[in-house]
Every structure is written in structure tokens, then in C-alpha cells.
C-alpha positions in Angstrom: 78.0 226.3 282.6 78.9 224.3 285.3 79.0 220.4 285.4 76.6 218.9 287.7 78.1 216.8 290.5 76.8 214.1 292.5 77.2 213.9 296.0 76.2 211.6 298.8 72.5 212.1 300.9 70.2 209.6 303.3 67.8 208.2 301.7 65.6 210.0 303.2 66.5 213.3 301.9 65.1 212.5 298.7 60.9 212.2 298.9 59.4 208.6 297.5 57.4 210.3 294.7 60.1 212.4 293.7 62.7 209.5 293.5 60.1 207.2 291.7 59.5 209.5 288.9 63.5 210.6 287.7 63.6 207.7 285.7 61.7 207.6 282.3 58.7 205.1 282.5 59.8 203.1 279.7 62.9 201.8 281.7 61.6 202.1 285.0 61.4 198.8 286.7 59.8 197.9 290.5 62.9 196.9 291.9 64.2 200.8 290.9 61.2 202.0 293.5 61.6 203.2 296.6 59.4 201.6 298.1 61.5 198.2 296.6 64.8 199.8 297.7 63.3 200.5 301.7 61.8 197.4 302.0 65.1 195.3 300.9 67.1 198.1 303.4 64.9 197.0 306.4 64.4 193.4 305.7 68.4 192.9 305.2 69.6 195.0 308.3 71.2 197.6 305.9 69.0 200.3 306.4 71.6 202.6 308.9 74.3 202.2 306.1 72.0 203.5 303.2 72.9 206.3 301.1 71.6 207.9 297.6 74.1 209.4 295.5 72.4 212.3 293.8 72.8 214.2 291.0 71.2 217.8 291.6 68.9 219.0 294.6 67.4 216.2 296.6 64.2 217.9 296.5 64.2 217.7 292.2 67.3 215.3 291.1 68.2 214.0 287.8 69.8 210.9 289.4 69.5 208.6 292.0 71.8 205.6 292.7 71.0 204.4 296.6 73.7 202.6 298.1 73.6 200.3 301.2 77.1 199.4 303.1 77.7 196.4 304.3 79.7 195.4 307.8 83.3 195.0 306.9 87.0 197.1 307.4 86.8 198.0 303.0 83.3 199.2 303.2 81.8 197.7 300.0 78.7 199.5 299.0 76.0 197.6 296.8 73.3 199.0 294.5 70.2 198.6 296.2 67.5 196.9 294.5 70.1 195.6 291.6 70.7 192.1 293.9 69.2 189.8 290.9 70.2 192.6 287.9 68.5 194.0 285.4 67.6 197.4 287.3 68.0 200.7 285.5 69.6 203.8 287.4 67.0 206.1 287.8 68.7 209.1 285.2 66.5 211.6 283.4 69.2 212.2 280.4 73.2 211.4 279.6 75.0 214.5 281.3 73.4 213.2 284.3 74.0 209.6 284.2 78.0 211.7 283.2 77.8 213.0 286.3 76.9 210.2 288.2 79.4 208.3 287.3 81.8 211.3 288.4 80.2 210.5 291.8 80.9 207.3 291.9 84.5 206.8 291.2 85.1 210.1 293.6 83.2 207.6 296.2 86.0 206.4 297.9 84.7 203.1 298.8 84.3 200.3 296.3 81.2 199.7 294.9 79.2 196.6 293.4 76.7 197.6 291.0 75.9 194.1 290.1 75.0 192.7 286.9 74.1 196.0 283.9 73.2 195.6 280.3 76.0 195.5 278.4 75.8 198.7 276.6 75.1 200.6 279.4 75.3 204.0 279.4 77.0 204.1 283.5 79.4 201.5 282.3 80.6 203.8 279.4 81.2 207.0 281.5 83.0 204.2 284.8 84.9 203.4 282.3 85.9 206.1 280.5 86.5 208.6 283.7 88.3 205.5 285.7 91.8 206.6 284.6 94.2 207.7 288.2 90.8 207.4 290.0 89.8 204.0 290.1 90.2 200.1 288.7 86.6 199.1 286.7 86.4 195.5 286.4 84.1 194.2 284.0 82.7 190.6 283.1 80.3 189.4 280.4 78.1 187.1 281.8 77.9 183.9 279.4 74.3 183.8 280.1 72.1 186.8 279.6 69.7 188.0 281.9 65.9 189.3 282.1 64.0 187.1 279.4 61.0 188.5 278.2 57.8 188.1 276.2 56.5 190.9 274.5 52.5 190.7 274.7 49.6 191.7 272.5 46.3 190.1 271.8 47.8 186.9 270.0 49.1 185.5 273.1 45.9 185.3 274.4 46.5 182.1 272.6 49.9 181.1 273.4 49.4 177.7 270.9 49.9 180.5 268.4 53.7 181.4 269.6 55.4 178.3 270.9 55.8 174.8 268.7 53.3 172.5 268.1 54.4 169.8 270.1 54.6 171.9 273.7 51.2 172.9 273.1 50.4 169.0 272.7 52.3 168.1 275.1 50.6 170.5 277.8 47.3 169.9 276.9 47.8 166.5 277.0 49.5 166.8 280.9 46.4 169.0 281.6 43.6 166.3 280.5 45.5 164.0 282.5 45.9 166.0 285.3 42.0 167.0 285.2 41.5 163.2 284.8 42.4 162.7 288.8 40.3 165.8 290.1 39.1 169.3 290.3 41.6 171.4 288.6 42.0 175.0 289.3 43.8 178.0 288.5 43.5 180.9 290.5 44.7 184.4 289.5 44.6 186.4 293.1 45.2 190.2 293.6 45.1 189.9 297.5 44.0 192.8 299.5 46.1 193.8 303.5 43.4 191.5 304.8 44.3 189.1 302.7 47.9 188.8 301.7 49.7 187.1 304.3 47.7 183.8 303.6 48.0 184.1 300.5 51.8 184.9 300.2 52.4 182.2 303.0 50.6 179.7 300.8 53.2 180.7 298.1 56.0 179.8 300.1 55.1 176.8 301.2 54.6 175.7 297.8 58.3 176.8 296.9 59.4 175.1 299.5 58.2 171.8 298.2 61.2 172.2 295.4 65.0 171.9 294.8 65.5 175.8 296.4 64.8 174.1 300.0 67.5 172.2 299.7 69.8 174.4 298.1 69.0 177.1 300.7 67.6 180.2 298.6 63.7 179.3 299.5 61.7 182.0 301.5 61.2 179.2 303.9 65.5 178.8 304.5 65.7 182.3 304.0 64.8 184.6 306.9 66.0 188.1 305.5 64.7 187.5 302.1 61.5 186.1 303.5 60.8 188.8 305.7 61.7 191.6 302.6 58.6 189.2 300.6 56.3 189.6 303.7 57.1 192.9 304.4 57.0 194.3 300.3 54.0 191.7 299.5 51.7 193.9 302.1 53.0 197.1 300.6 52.2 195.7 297.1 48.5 194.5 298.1 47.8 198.2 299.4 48.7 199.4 296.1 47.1 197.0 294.6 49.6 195.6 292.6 50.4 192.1 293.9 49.4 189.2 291.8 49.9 185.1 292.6 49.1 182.5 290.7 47.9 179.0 292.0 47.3 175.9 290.1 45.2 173.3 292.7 44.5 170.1 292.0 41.3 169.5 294.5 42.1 172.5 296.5 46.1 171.0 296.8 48.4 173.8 295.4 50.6 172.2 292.6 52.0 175.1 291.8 52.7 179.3 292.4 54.2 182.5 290.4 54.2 185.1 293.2 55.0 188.8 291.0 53.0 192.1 290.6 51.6 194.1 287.9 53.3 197.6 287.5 53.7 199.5 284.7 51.5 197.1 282.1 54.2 194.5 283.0 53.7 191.1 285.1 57.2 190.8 287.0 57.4 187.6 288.3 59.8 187.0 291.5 58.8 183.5 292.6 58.0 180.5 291.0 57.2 176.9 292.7 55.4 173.4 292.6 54.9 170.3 294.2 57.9 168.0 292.8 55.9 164.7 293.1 53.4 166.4 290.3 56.8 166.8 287.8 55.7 164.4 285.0 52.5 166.4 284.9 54.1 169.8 284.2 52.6 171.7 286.9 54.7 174.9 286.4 55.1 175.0 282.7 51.0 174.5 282.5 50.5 177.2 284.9 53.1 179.5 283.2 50.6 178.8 280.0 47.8 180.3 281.6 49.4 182.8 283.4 50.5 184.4 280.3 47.8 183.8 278.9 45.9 185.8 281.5 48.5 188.7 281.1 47.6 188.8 277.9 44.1 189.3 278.2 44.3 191.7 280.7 46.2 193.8 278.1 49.4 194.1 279.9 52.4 194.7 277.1 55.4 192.9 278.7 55.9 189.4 280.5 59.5 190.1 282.5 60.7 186.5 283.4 63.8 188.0 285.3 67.0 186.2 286.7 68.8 183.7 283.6 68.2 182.8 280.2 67.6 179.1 281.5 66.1 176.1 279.6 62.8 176.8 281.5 62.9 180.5 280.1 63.8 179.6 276.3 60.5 177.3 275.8 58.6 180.8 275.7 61.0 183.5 274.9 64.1 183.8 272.7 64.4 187.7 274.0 67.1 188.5 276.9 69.8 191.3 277.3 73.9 190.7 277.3 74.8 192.1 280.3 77.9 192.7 282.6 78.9 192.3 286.2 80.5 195.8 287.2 82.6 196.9 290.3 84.5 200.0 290.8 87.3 199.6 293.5 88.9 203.1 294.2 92.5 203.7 294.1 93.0 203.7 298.1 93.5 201.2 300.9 90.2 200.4 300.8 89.5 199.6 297.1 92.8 197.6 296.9 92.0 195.4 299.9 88.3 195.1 298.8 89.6 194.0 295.4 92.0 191.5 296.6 89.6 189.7 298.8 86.9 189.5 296.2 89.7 187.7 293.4 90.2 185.2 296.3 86.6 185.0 297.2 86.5 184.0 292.6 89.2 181.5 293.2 87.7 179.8 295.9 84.0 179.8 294.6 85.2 178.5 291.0 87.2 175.9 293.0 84.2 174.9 294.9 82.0 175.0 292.1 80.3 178.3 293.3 76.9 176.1 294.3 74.5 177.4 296.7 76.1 180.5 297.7 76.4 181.8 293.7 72.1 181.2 293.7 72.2 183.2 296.9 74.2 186.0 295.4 72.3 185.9 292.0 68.8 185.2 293.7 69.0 188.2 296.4 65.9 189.7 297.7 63.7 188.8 295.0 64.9 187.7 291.9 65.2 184.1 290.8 68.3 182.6 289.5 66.2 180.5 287.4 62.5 178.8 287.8 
């Protein structure tokens, strides 16, 4: 029997409902979607440059990795949909994800496929196929990536799962907090109608924070805030768009802007008012808001972006992972992989800053909260 091969196709040659079901539903994320995948295309100008490498007929594959190019001489290709990590390739079983990898080191241009779980399987057959093909460079990140609470009744009490003294300590901010007026929280599921107040509410309460000035809030950004407006009204048609408010007399302190897919809260954006900090807006919002996950009987809290200090007061649970690039053994891969060990040198000499929360944050997912 022959080996299946991968081969290069529009995106469009593969039908939505066909690409969204290839991967197995226990590791298929939102951001692995189509509908994710075209909205971050159009949003970020890429959408002319987008490709799917395909494993089997368009029509029925067995793997899908899109692609989007973007301007420059070596051609780098990124995995679309994998700016902030932690997305799956969509791969119904191993001689597949095999054969994928084939594709991708027969590419001929080099290719980001940003940050992977360390043991994946794509990184084991890059790696071992590589040889006279291609150089596969590989980096453990020191953090890992996609912290996560695994729900079930209990943490319809979180008191029961985190220490004693947070759960003091936020009661205590919330009494005091409730002390100087009405206090709300306000779990929406907007409808079309609905959703562009509602999401431009969100980003004005991000805006309030430290990603303002650091460049990486929807209000700074204009490509990743028009991916938000433009995926947020695709989300409220399906009715999977959910955002949190906590209001103190009508005044949002606080937002998570995410969706509900799969019996999983995702959560892309977080925010609140900074002159509120010694109240604990967000962490008192994030206690309700899983709280409210819980009790609608969804099985998986997905934090995304970095294990930060934020992240660890709820969840010990994250994933080693590993930046991955392939750079083909040609003109282009050569001068793509010599300008991107400069690009290290000079971002690790600057301190890497705003652009690294940029690169990590992407269309959707936060570097931290």
C-alpha cells in the first residue's frame, strides 16, 4: 500500500464542516476551527497567502494544517490559528500526522509552527524525517503553556479547591467592595443584535490596564481588534460567545471575554479597572466565573497563554511545550534561518518587551492575565 502524501490546496478546497470534524473531539480546540482560522486570515491581511496542507482528498482528509504566508523574499509560512499555542493539528490517526510531516519538510519554504506540546506527535516525525531535507529547531519553553482547571460539581464551590486564606481574602475584598455600592456580576451570551456593545464594553475595560500601554490591547491593536469584532459576531450566531462583567454601580471593574465550545470555557481576554487593584476585581470575578462554569456543567476551564502567577492561584495543571520551525535546505530556509537568529540576538539584547507579548499574544490569546 501506498503512503499517503500531503500536498498543498486553498483553503477553500476543503469544506468548513468537513475540516472541523478530522480532528478527534477530545483534542479539538476553537482556535483549530475554520471558522477561527478565516477570521484571523481576513482580520490580518493574510487571507490571499493561505494554504492547507492536506493529507488525502480535500473533500474527506485525514489532515489539515492551514498555512498563511507572510510578505517577505524567504516566504515564512505560519500555522494559522497556533499564534498563542496550544492548538492541536487537526489528524484523525499517526500514519497521517506521518505523512503530514512528509508534507511539510517537502514544503520548500520555512515554516513556523509556533509553540507544540512537548511530546508531540508532528515534532517526532519533523524530526525524525528532517535528515538532507531540512534543519528542525526546537526550544523548550521555560514556562509551560495552557493552564487548566478540570471541573466537576465541587468547584461549584471554589473555597473547596484553593487555600484557605485566598478564599478569605476574596470574600473579604468583596464585602468591601459591596460596602461602596451595587455590585454585579453579569454572565452574558450576547445575541448579533447584541454583541458589538457588549464586546466593545469588553475592550474598553482592557484598555484601562498595563496591555494599553504595552501595545497588545484590542484598543492599540487594529488587526487583532478587528479578528475580535469580526469572530465575536460569528461566535454570538452560534451561540457560543460568553463575557463576564463585574460592575460596581453599573461601572465595569472588570471582563473575561471567551466562549463555550466543546463543554470548555476558553477565555481569550481578561481586564479591569487598575484604580480598583487593592480590591481584586479580576481575581473575584475569576471566582465566580468558575464558579459559574461549573454549575453549568462544563468539564474544562482552559486559561490559555503562560503558566503565570495569576494562573497558579487556581491551577497547578499546564503542558511542557516547544517552539518549532522547520527551515528547508534551500536559499530560502537558510536566509529565513539566519534572519530569525539575528531577530533572537537582538530581542534578548533588548529585553524582547512589547514586541515578544505581541508575538505570544497574537490574535487571541493572552500572554498572561
Amino acid at each position: 500500500m501506498n503512503a499517503p502524501v500531503a500536498k498543498s490546496v486553498p483553503l477553500s478546497a476543503v469544506p468548513p464542516e468537513v475540516w472541523d470534524a478530522v480532528a478527534p473531539g477530545t483534542s479539538r480546540s476553537p482556535m483549530s476551527l475554520r471558522l477561527w482560522v478565516d477570521c484571523s486570515a481576513r482580520a490580518y491581511g493574510v487571507a490571499d497567502g493561505a494554504r492547507a496542507l492536506v493529507v488525502g482528498d480535500p473533500a474527506a482528509p485525514r489532515a489539515v494544517l492551514p498555512l498563511v504566508r507572510l510578505p517577505g523574499l524567504a516566504g515564512r509560512h505560519f500555522f494559522a490559528g497556533n499564534e498563542g499555542g496550544g492548538v492541536s493539528v487537526a489528524c484523525a490517526d499517526d500514519d497521517a500526522m506521518a505523512a503530514l510531516a512528509r508534507g511539510v519538510l517537502r514544503f520548500g519554504y520555512p515554516v513556523n509552527l509556533g509553540h507544540v506540546p512537548t511530546g508531540s506527535r508532528l515534532r517526532h516525525h519533523l524530526e525524525a524525517g528532517r535528515p538532507g531535507r531540512a534543519v528542525v529547531v526546537t526550544k523548550p519553553l521555560a514556562t509551560p503553556l495552557w493552564p487548566f482547571i478540570e471541573l466537576d460539581a465541587s468547584w461549584s464551590d471554589p473555597a473547596c479547591h484553593v487555600p484557605r486564606s485566598m478564599t478569605t481574602s476574596i470574600r473579604r475584598r468583596e464585602r468591601q467592595l459591596r460596602a461602596l455600592g451595587d455590585l454585579r456580576l453579569e454572565f452574558l451570551t450576547p445575541t448579533e443584535n447584541e454583541v458589538h456593545a457588549v464586546v466593545e464594553r469588553a475592550v474598553a475595560v482592557e484598555a484601562l490596564g498595563w496591555k494599553r500601554a504595552t501595545g497588545i490591547a484590542l484598543a492599540e491593536d487594529t488587526r487583532q481588534a478587528a479578528f475580535y469584532r469580526t469572530y465575536t459576531r460569528a461566535l454570538a450566531r452560534h451561540g457560543r460567545l460568553h463575557v463576564t462583567f463585574l460592575t460596581l454601580d453599573g461601572a465595569a471593574l472588570a471582563m473575561s471575554l471567551g466562549e463555550i465550545h466543546g463543554g470548555v470555557y476558553w477565555a481569550y481576554k481578561t481586564g479591569y479597572a487598575p484604580e480598583f487593584r487593592r480590591y481584586g476585581p479580576g481575581i473575584l470575578m475569576q471566582y465566580h466565573l468558575i464558579r459559574h462554569c461549573a454549575e453549568r456543567g462544563l468539564n474544562r476551564f482552559d486559561f490559555q497563554g503562560r503558566q503565570d502567577g495569576f494562573k497558579r492561584t487556581w491551577t497547578d495543571k499546564a503542558i511542557p511545550a516547544t517552539s518549532l520551525r522547520v527551515y528547508p535546505l534551500n536559499p530560502r530556509g537558510m536566509a529565513a534561518m539566519a534572519a530569525d537568529a539575528a531577530g533572537h540576538v537582538l530581542a534578548r539584547g533588548s529585553g524582547g518587551g512589547a514586541e515578544a507579548a505581541r508575538t505570544v499574544a497574537g490574535t487571541g490569546v493572552e500572554a498572561s492575565s
